[in-house]
C-alpha positions in Angstrom: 22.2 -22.6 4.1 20.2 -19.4 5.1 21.1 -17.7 8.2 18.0 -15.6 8.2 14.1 -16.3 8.3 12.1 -14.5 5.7 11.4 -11.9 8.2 14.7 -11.4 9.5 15.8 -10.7 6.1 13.2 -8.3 5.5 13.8 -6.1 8.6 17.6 -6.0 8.1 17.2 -4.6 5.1 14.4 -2.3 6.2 16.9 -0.8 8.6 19.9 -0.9 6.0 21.8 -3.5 8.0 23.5 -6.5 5.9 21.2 -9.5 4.8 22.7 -13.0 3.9 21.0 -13.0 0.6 18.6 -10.4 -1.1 15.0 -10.3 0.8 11.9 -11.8 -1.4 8.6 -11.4 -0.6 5.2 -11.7 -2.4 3.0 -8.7 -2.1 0.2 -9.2 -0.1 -0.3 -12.8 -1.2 -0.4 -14.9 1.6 -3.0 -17.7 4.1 -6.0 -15.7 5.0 -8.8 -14.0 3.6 -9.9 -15.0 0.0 -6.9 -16.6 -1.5 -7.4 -20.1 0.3 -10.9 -20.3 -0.6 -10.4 -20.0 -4.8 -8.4 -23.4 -5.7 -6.8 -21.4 -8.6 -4.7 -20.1 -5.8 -3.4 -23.4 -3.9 -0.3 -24.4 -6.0 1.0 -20.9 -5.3 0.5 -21.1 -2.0 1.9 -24.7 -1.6 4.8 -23.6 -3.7 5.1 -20.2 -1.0 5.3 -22.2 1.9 7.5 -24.7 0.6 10.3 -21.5 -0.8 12.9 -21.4 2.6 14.0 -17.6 1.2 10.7 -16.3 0.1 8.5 -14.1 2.7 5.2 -12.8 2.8 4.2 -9.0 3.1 0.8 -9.4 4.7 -1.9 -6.3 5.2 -3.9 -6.3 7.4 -6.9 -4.0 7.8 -7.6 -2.5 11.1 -11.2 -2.3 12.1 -12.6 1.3 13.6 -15.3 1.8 15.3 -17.3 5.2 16.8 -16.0 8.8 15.1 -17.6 9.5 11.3 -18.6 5.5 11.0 -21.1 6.3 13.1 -22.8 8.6 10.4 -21.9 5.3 7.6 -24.3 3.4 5.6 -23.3 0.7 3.1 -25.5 -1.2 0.8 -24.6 -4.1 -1.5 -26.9 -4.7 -4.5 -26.1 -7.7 -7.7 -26.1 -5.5 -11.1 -25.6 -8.1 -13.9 -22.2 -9.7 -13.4 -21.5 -7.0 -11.2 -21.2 -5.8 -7.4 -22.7 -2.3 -6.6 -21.3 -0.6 -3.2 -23.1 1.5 -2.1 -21.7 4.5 0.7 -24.0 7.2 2.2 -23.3 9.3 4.8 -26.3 11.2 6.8 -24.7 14.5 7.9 -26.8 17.5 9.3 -27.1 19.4 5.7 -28.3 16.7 3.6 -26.8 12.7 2.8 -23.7 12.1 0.8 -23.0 9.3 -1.4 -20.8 7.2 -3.6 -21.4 4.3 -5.8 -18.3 1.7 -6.3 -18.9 -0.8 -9.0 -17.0 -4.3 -9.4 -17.5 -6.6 -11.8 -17.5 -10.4 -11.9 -13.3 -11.6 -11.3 -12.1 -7.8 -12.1 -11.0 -4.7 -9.9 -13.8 -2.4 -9.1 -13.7 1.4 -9.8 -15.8 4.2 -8.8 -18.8 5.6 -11.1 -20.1 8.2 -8.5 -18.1 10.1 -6.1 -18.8 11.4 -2.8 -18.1 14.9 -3.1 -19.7 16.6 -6.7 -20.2 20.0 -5.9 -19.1 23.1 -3.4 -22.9 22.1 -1.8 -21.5 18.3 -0.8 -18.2 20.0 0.7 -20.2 21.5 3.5 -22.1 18.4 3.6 -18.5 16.8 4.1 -17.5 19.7 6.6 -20.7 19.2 8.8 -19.6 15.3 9.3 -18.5 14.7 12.7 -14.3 15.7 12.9 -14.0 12.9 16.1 -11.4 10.5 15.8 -12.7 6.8 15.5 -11.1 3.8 17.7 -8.8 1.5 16.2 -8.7 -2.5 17.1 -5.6 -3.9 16.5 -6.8 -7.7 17.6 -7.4 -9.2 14.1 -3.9 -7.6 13.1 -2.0 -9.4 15.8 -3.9 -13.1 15.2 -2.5 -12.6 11.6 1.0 -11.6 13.1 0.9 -14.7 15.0 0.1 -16.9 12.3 3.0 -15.9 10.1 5.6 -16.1 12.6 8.7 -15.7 10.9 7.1 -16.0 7.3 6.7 -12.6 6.6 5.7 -9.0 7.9 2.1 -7.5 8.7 1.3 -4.2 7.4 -0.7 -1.9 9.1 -2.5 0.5 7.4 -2.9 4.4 8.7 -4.8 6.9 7.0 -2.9 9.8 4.4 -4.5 12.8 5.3 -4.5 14.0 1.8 -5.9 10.7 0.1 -8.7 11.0 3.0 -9.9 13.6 1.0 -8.9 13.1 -2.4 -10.9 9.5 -2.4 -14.5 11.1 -2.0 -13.6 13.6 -4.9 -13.9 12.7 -8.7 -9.9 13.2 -9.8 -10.1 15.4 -12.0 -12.3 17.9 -10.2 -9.8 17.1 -7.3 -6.8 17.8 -9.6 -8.3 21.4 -11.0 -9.4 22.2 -7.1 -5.8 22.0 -5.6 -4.3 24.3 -8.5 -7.5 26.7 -8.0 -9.0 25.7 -4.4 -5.4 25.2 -2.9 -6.5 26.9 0.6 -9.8 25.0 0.6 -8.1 21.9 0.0 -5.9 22.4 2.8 -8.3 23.3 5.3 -9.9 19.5 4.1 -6.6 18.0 5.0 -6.3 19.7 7.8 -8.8 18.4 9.7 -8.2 15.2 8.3 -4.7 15.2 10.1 -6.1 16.5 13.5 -7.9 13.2 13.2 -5.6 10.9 12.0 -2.5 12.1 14.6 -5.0 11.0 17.2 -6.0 7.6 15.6 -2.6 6.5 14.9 -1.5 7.3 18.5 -4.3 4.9 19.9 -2.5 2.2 17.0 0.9 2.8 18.3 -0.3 1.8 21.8 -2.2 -1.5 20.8 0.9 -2.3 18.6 3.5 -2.2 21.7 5.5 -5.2 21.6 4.9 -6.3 18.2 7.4 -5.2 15.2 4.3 -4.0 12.7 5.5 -2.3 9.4 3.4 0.6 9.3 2.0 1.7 5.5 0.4 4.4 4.4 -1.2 4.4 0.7 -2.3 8.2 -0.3 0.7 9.9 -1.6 0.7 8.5 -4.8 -2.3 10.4 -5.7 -0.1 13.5 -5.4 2.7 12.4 -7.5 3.9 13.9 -11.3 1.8 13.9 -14.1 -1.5 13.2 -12.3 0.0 16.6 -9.8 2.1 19.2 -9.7 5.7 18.2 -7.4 4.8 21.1 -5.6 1.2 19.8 -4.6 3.4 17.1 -3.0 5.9 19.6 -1.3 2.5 21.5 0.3 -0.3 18.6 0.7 1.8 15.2 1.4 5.3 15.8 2.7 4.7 17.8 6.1 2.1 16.1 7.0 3.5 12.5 6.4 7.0 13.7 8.2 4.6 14.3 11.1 3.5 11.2 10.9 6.5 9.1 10.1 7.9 11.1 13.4 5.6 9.2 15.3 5.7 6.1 14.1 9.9 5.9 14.5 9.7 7.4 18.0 7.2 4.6 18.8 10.2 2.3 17.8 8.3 1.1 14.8 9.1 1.1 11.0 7.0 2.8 8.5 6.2 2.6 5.0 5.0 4.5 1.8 3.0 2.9 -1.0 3.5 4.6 -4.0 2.9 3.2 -7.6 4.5 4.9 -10.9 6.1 7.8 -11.2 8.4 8.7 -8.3 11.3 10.3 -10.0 10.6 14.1 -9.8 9.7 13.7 -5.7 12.2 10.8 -4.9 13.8 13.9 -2.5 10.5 14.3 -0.9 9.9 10.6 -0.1 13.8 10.9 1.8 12.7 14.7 3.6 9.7 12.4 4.6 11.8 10.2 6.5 9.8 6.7 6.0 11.7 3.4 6.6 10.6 2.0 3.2 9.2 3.5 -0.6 7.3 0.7 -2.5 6.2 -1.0 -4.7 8.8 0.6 -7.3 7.9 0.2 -10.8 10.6 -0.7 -13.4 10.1 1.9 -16.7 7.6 2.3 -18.4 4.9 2.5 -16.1 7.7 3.9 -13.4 10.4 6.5 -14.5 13.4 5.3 -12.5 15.9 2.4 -12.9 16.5 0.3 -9.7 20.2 1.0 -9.9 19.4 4.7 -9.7 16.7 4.4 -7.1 18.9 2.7 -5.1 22.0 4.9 -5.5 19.6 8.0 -4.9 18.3 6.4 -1.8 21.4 6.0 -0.8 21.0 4.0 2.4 18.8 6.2 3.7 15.9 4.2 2.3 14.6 0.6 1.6 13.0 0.2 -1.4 10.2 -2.6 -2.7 9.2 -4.0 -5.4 10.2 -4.3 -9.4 8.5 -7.0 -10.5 6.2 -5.9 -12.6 2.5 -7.0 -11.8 1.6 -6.8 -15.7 4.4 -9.5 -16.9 3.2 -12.0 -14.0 0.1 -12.2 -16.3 2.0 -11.7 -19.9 5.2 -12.7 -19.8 6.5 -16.6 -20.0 8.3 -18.2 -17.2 11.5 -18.0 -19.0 11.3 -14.0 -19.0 10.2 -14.4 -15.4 13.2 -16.3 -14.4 15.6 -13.7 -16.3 13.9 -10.9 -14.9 14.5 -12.6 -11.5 18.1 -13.0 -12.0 18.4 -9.5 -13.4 17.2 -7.8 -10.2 19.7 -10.3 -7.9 22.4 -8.7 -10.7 21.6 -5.5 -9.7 21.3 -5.5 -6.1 23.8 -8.2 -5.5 26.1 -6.9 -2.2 23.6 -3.8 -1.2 20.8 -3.7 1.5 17.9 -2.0 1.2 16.1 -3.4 -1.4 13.6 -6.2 -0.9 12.3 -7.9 -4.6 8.5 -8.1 -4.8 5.8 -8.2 -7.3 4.1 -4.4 -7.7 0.5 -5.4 -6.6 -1.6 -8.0 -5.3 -3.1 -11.0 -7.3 -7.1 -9.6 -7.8 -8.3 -12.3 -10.5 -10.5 -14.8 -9.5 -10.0 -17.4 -10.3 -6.7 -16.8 -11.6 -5.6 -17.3 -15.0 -3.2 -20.4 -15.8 -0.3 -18.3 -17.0 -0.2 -16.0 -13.9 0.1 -19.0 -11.5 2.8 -20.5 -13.9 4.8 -17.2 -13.8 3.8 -16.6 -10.3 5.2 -19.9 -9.1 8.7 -19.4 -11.3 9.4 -16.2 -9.6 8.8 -17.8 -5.8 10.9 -20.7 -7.2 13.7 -18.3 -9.5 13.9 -16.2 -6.0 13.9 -19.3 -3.5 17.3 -20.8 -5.3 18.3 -17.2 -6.9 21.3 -15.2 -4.4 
């Protein structure tokens, strides 16, 4: 018999206290939003709520309002079997815009960027710098609703990724090796803004036991960057940030897919409660046993199911990767098992739910 809920679990382990079993969670699977509404979906869900030892990792946007939103325009338009977003901003030297395409069942991805030239950059500079105001309310119904299920996350702004995302990469990339002090003045004023934004969070979120999350620093990480783009652009910034979060009394978290090996150090200088999801070799460079040992205590780490093998693999493997990771871990803290992303097909196919379902079930009667 289990003598912790889902959530309990999670949180001891977040703070590197001893758990009963190892935590499991799904990764941002969970009630609300769109999963519900596709019936591809409902056995996994059925099967969630029915696993006593598996939890739900739950995020939860937070809505803004006032600040540059109020300079925001955003059209929708039906291209084929595809969804075209469209984002302008009207600033005071001229409009700004980016096209996101997504087509029929499949991630989207981004065929015109923001910012294209130096001539956009001061069209990005001349946007208002005014923080926006944060509304914590549809968080906290979804906190409610989960009770003991799982954890909400709640997402704050990176100050780097807010201004690598309106940048094509690769001119971002070739601007931080040759633009480094013009890159920095952009993240600058991001973090003037984003210091004040996540104060006004950390009020509304009194009382509740949020996981805070972050998701930009794994645009900074080895071989898409430099380590010592991460040292200058992510690190002191997020310790600034992580600071206030932990003297809020809250926990924090960083979302960081693929490579973390070469800047593991900077992730622990950083100070955040949690590193996730991690990603077993290939697509990650760093064993769990390592990445544990290297943590240390100091850290709790997420993840190592690979996303991919949900839709590849068979059951079987699934199961064996399950027991595996339970292998590994077996007597630490610190480590909670999740998938590395969150289902995005719709509907889903038939072998993802069947390997999706064997890992809740592998990890519900696993120890």
């Amino acid at each position: 018999m289990s003598t912790l809920s889902p959530k309990k679990r999670m949180l001891s382990a977040i703070r590197r206290e001893p758990v009963d079993r190892i935590p499991v969670a799904t990764y941002n699977f969970h009630p609300f939003g769109d999963f519900p509404q596709e019936p591809g979906y409902l056995l996994m869900l059925k099967v969630l709520y029915e696993a006593e030892n598996v939890g739900i990792l739950c995020k939860s946007p937070v809505e803004h309002k006032g600040g540059r939103a109020e300079c925001l325009q955003v059209d929708r338009r039906v291209q084929g079997d595809a969804v075209l977003t469209i984002t302008r901003f009207d600033t005071s030297k001229g409009q700004l815009q980016m096209v996101h395409r997504k087509p029929k069942d499949q991630p989207g991805y981004c065929v015109e960027s923001l910012i294209k030239d130096d001539d956009d950059i001061e069209k990005f500079l001349s946007l208002p710098a005014e923080p926006s105001l944060p509304d914590l309310s549809p968080t906290k119904e979804i906190y409610e609703k989960l009770g003991d299920k799982g954890l909400v996350y709640v997402d704050y702004d990176d100050p780097f990724y807010s201004v690598a995302r309106w940048f094509g990469f690769e001119d971002f990339a070739v601007r931080c090796i040759r633009q480094l002090p013009l890159i920095r003045e952009l993240v600058e004023r991001e973090f003037a803004r984003i210091k004040v934004e996540l104060k006004l969070m950390l009020e509304q979120a009194k009382g509740y036991d949020f996981l805070f999350y972050t998701v930009g620093p794994e645009v900074a990480t080895p071989p898409l960057l430099p380590p010592r783009i991460f040292e200058t652009l992510i690190t002191p910034y997020q310790k600034d940030l992580v600071g206030m979060i932990k003297k809020a009394g809250h926990l924090c978290s960083i979302h960081c897919h693929g490579k973390v090996k070469t800047v593991f150090d900077q992730f622990l200088e950083i100070g955040a409660d949690v590193l996730e999801p991690m990603e077993p070799p290939p697509q990650g460079d760093i064993c769990l046993e390592e990445a544990l040992d290297e943590a240390a205590g100091r850290m709790c780490l997420m993840g190592y199911i690979q996303d991919q093998d949900l839709y590849t693999s068979s059951p079987q493997e699934i199961r064996e990767k399950v027991e595996e990771i339970f292998r590994l871990a077996k007597g630490r803290t610190g480590y909670i098992m999740t998938p590395s992303a969150t289902p995005y097909m719709f509907p889903p196919p038939e072998r993802f739910v069947r390997n999706y379902v064997e890992f809740i079930r592998a990890a519900d009667t696993g120890c």
